[in-house]
N, C-alpha and C positions, 0 to 999 in steps of 0.2 A: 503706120497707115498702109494696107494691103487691102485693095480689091479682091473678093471673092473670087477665086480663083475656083475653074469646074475638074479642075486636077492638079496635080502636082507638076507641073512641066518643069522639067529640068529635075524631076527628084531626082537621087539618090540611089542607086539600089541601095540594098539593105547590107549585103555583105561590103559595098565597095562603103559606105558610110563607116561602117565601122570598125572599116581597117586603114580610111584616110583619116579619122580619127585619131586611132593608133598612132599611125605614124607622124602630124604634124600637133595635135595636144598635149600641152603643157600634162606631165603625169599626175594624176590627184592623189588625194590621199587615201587610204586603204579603207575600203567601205567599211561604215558600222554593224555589227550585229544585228541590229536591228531597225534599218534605215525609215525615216520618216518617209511616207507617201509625197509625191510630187507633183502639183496643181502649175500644168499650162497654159496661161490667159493669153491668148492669141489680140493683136491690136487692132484696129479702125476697120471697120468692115471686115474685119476676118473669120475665120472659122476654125474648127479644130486640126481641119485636113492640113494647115499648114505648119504643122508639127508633127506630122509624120516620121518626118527621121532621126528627128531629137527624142520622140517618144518611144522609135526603135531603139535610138543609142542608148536612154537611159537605162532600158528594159533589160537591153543586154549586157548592163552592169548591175543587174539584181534588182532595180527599185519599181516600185508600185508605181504606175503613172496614169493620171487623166488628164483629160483636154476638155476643160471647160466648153462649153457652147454659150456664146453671151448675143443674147436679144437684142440688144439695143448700144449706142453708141454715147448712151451717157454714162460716164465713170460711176455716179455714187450708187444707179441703177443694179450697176453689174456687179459693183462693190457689194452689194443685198445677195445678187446671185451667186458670188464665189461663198459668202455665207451659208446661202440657203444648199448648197451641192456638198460643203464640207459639213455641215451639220447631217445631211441626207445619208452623207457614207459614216459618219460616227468618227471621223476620225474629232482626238485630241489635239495631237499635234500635224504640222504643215510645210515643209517647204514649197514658196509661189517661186515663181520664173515664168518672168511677163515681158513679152515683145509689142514697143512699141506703145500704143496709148493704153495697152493691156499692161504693163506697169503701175501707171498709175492709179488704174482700178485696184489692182492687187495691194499698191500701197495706201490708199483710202481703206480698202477693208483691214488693211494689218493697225493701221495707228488710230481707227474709231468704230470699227464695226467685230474686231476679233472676239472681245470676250475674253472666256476661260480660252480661247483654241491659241495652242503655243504655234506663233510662227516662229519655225527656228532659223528658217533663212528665207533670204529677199534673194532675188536677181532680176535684173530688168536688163532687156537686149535694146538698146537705141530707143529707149523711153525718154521722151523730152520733157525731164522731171519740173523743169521751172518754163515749159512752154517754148511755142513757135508762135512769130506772128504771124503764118500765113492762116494761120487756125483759125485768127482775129474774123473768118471772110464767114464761116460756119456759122448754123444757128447753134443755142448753147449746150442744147439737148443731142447734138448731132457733131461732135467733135469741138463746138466752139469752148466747152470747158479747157481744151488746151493752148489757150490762148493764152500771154504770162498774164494780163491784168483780169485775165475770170475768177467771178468770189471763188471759183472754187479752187483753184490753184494756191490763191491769197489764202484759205483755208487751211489746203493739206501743207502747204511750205513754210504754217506760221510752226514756230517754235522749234523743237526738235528735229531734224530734218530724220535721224536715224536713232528712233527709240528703244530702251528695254534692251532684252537680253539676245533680239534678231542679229544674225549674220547678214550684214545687209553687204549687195556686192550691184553695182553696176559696170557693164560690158557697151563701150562704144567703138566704131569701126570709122576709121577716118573715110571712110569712100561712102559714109552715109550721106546721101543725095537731100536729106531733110532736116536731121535735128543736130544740132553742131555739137560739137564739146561741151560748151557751157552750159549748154541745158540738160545733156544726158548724165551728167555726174549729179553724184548727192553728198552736203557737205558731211560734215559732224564727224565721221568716224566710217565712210562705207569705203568699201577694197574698191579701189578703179581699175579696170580691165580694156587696155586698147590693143584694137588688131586693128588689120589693114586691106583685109581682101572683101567682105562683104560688103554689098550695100545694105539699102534700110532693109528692102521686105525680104533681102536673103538672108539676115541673122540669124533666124530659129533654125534652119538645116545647114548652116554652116558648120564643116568637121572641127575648124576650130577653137569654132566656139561654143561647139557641144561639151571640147574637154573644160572649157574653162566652167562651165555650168556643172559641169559632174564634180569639179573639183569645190566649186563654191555651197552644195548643197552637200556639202561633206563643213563646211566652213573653214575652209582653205583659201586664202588669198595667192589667186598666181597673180596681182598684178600690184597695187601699191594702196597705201591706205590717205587718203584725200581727207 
């Protein structure tokens, strides 16, 4: 959940991003030949600007990257629109990495809206995958979907939590000011990833947790399987 921000305050330069990267990220594993494209779903009021330095970092480890722009604040909305934006560029295949309630958009479209499109890896940065109840206070269309008793949670968390052949990885940061442990993990078989320095809306341009993204969109688990 991230307020529109009119810049980046507090980015990053570019070169210091991706040398504190460097130096405190977990090492990944050695990029593919020919690496899937990388879909950034920015969370609750956010926009693409707040992937800025994640989208430098990825860049300057070879990968294709976009930053979604999503209209509205309802998940299965935008779950249409990461649909309508990866069919637009023609890709097949997908890696998403989604911050925040941008998560669970990204996992709505991966487990009922994907189709033929292979998503080959999940990430979600402090996505409160089974809900907050301060969400409970929103209307449904307007962040209330992440409430835990909203049908549509009771939807996306019935059955399989981590489907098919996806590399699914969740990233929580103990200094998250919002969504706790218990809701930001995913059962079944997803890599869990905890760090300790960011809060909620700093995840996306956190150096550390840029490597752990670079590593999981490789499908590398640096952290433990839940």
């Amino acid at each position: 959940m991230r307020s529109r921000r009119s810049g980046m305050t507090g980015r990053l330069a570019i070169a210091a991003a991706v040398l504190a990267a460097i130096a405190v990220a977990p090492v990944a594993s050695a990029a593919p030949a020919d690496p899937d494209p990388i879909l950034l779903v920015h969370g609750y009021r956010g926009d693409p600007a707040t992937w800025a330095d994640m989208k430098t970092f990825l860049e300057s480890n070879g990968r294709t990257v976009e930053a979604i722009d999503l209209a509205t604040e309802d998940n299965v909305k935008n779950a249409e629109a990461i649909a309508a934006f990866i069919n637009g560029k023609g890709w097949t295949k997908v890696d998403l990495v989604g911050q925040s309630m941008g998560g669970l958009s990204a996992r709505h479209f991966t487990k009922a809206l994907r189709r033929s499109i292979v998503v080959d890896s999940y990430t979600s940065l402090g996505t409160p995958q089974y809900g907050i109840w301060s969400a409970c206070l929103l209307p449904v269309s307007y962040g209330g979907q992440m409430c835990p008793s909203s049908s549509f949670l009771r939807t996306l968390n019935k059955g399989d939590d981590t489907p098919g052949t996806t590399a699914w990885t969740t990233i929580y940061s103990t200094n998250d000011e919002f969504v706790p442990n218990s809701s930001s993990r995913l059962d079944g078989g997803a890599c869990f990833i905890q760090v300790s320095e960011p809060r909620h809306n700093d995840m996306d341009n956190d150096a550390t947790v840029m490597g752990h993204v670079l590593a999981s969109v490789d499908r590398t688990c640096t952290g433990v399987f839940k």
